[in-house]
N, C-alpha and C positions, 0 to 999 in steps of 0.2 A: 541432490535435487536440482543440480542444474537443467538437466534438460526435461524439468516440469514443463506440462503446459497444460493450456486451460481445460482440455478432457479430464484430467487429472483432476483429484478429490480438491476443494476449494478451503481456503483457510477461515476457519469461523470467528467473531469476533472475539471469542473468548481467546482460542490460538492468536490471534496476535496481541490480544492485550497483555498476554502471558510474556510478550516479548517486546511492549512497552519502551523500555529504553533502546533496544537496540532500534526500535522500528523508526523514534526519536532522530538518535543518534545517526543512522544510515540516510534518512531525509535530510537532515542537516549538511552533511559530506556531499550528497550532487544536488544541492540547493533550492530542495522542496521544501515549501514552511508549512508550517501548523499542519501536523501531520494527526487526521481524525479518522475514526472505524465506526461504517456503518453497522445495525444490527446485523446484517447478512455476513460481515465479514469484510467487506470492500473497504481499503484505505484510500480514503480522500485527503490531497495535500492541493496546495497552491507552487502554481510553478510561472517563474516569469518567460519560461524559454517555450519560443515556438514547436510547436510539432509535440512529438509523443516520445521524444529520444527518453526526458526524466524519469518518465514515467514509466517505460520499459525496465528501465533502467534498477529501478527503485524497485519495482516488480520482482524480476529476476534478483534482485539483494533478496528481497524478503521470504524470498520463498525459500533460500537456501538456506536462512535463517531459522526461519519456521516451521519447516518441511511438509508444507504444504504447501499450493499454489494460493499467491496474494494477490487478487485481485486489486489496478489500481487507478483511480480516476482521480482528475481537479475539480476543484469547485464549481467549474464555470460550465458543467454540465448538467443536466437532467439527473435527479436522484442524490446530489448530493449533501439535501437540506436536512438530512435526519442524522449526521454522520456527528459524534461525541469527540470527544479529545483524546487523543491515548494516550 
């Protein structure tokens, strides 16, 4: 699934919660915290690093993880007030 992209079917929140530790685990390694899943599927984490490198970053892990495409935003945006803990 590397070369997912967002055409591509989106991962639901059930698909990532199914994969819980790893999703943990993999934010924890390029240094996104409290990594949470909105109802739609979107994982919301906190990142101290400027720009979108994390989060690409973190993207492209999970989706190869999950195999589907993981949509993934920070907190510090629009929409990320409903997102739970995984």
């Amino acid at each position: 699934m590397a070369k997912a992209t967002t055409a591509d079917r989106k991962s639901s929140a059930a698909d990532v919660r199914a994969h819980a530790a790893d999703v943990r685990r993999i934010a924890a390694q390029i240094g996104a915290g409290e990594p949470r899943v909105r109802p739609d599927g979107t994982v919301v984490v906190h990142s101290e690093q400027p720009g979108y490198r994390d989060v690409v970053v973190l993207s492209q892990r999970l989706t190869d993880v999950v195999g589907w495409y993981v949509h993934v935003i920070t907190y510090d945006v629009l929409g990320a007030d409903d997102a739970a803990p995984v």
